[in-house]
LUMLUM-529241 format. One record per residue (C-alpha): residue number from 1; residue in one letter; chain; z, y, x. Coordinates in steps of 0.05 Angstrom, whole numbers, plus 5000, padded with zeros to 4 digits. Layout:
N
SITE:k:r:c:up:north:east
SITE:NUM:a:A:Z:Y:X
...
This chain:
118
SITE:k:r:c:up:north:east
SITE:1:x:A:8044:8105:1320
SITE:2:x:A:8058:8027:1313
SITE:3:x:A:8025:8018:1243
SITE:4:x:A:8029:7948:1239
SITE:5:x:A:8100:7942:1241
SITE:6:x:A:8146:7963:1178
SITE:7:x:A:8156:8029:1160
SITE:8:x:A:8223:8030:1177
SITE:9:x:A:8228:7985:1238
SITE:10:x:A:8166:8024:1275
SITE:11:x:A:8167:8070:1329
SITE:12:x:A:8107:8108:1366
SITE:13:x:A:8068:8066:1423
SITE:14:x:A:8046:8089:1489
SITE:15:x:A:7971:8122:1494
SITE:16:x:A:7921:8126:1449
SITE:17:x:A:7891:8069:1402
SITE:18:x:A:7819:8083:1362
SITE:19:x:A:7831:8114:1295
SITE:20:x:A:7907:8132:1308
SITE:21:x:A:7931:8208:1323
SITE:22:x:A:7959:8222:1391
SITE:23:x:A:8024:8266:1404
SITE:24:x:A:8049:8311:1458
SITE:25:x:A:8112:8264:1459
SITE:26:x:A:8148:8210:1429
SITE:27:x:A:8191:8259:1392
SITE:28:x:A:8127:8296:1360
SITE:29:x:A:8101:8228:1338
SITE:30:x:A:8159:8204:1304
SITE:31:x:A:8168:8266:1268
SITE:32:x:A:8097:8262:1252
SITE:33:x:A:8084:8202:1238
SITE:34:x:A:8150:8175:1215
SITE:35:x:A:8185:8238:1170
SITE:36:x:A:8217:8194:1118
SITE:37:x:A:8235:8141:1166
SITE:38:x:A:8309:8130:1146
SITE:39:x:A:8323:8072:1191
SITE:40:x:A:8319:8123:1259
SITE:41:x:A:8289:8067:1288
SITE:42:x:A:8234:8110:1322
SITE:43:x:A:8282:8160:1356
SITE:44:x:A:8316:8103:1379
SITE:45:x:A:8261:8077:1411
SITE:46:x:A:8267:8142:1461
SITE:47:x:A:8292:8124:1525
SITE:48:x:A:8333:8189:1510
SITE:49:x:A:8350:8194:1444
SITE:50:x:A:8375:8250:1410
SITE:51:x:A:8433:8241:1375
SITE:52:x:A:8405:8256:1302
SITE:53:x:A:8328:8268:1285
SITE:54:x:A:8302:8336:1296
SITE:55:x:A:8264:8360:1233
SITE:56:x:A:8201:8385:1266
SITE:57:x:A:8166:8394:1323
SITE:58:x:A:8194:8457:1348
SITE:59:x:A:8264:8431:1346
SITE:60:x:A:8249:8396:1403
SITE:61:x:A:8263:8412:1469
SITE:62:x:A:8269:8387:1532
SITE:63:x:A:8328:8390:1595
SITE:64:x:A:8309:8376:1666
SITE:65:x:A:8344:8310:1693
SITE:66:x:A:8388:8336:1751
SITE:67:x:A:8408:8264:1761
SITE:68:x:A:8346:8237:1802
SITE:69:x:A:8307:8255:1863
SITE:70:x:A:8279:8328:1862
SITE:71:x:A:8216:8293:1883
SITE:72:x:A:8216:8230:1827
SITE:73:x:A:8254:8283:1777
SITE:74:x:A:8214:8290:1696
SITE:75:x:A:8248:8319:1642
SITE:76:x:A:8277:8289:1591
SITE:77:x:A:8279:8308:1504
SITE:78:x:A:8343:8343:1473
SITE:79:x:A:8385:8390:1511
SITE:80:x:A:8446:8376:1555
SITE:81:x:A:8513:8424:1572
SITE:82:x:A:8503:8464:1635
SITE:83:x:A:8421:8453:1640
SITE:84:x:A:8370:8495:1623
SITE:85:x:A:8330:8469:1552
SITE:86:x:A:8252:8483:1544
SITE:87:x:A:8207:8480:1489
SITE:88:x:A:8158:8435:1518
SITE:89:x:A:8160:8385:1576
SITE:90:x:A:8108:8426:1608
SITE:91:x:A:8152:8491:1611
SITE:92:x:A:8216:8441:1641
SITE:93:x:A:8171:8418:1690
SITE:94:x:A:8145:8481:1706
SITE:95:x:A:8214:8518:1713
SITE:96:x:A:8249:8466:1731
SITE:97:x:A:8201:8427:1784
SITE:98:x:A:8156:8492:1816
SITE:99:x:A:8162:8454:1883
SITE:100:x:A:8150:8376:1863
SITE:101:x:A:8095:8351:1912
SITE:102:x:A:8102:8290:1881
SITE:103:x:A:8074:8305:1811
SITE:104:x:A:8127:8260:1775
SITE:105:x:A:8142:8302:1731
SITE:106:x:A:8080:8322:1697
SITE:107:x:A:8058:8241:1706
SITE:108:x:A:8129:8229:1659
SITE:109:x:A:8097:8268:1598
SITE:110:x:A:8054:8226:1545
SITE:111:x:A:7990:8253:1556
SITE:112:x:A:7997:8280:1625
SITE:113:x:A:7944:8330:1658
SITE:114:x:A:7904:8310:1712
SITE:115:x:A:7931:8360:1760
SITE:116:x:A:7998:8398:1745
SITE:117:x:A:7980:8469:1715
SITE:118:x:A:8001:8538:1761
């Protein structure tokens, strides 16, 4: 979270800074760090946004972008027509990628693991 910008205007910041939680995503930061954030200036910030908040965590979920390269492919947050949605990135990538050599996908999520899990 972005704590020295306003409340309202602030949205959640790459990595990890000393003395400041860390989230799965963007989405689970905002939410948790921003839950009376009226502005929607966080879920803006997404380079997906939804289309209105979600109002916690496991409202989230994610759809695998069809649109790229299988092999530069990540998932992205909210669900679209026609795709498959997840509850995690991990599970998208998982179903969605089983065959990625590249590892793009897991390297998309905010706190990515060092090798993509079986």
């Amino acid at each position: 979270p972005d704590y020295d910008t306003d409340y309202e205007d602030a949205t959640c910041l790459p990595g990890t800074m000393d003395g400041r939680p860390s989230f799965s995503s963007m989405a689970a930061c905002c939410i948790g760090s921003y839950p009376d954030q009226t502005s929607g200036a966080c879920f803006a910030g997404m380079a997906n946004a939804p289309s209105a908040a979600p109002s916690s965590v496991d409202d989230i979920k994610y759809y695998p972008d069809y649109d790229t390269d299988y092999e530069d492919a990540t998932c992205l947050p909210g669900t679209m027509d026609g795709r498959p949605s997840f509850s995690s990135m991990a599970a998208c990538c998982i179903g969605s990628y089983p065959d990625q050599t590249s590892g793009a996908c897991f390297a998309g999520m905010a706190n990515a693991p060092s090798a993509a899990p079986s």
